[in-house]
C-alpha positions in Angstrom: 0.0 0.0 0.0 1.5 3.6 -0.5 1.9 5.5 2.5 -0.6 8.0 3.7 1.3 10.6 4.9 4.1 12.8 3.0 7.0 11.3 5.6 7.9 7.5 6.1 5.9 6.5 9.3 6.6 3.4 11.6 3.7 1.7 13.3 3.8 -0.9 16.1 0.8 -2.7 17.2 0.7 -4.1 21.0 -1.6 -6.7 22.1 -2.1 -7.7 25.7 -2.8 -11.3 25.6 -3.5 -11.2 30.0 -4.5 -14.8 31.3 -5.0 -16.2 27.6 -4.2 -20.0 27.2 -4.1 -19.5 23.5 -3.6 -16.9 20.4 -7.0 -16.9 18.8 -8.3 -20.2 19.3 -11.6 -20.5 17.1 -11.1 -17.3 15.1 -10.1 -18.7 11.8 -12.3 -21.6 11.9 -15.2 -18.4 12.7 -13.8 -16.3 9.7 -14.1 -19.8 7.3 -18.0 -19.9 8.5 -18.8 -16.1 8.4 -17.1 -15.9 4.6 -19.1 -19.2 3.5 -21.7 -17.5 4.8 -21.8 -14.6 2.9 -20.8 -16.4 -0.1 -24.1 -18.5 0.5 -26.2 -15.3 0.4 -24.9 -14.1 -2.5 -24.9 -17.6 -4.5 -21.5 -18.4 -5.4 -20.3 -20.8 -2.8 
């Protein structure tokens, strides 16, 4: 993607993960089922 501002720009992303047993247990198996989803609704599945 090209930049959005005029000057080179660093981002850093921190994610507190406190008492978690895992790193997104269920969420791609939820993101398969919600994109077959809307693939269902709009026929081409």
């Amino acid at each position: 993607t090209k930049p959005v501002q005029d000057r080179p720009t660093l981002f850093f992303e921190i994610i507190q993960r406190k008492g978690a047993k895992s790193f997104g247990k269920g969420n791609f198996k939820a993101l398969f089922e919600a994109i077959e989803r809307e693939q269902a609704l709009r026929g081409n599945l």
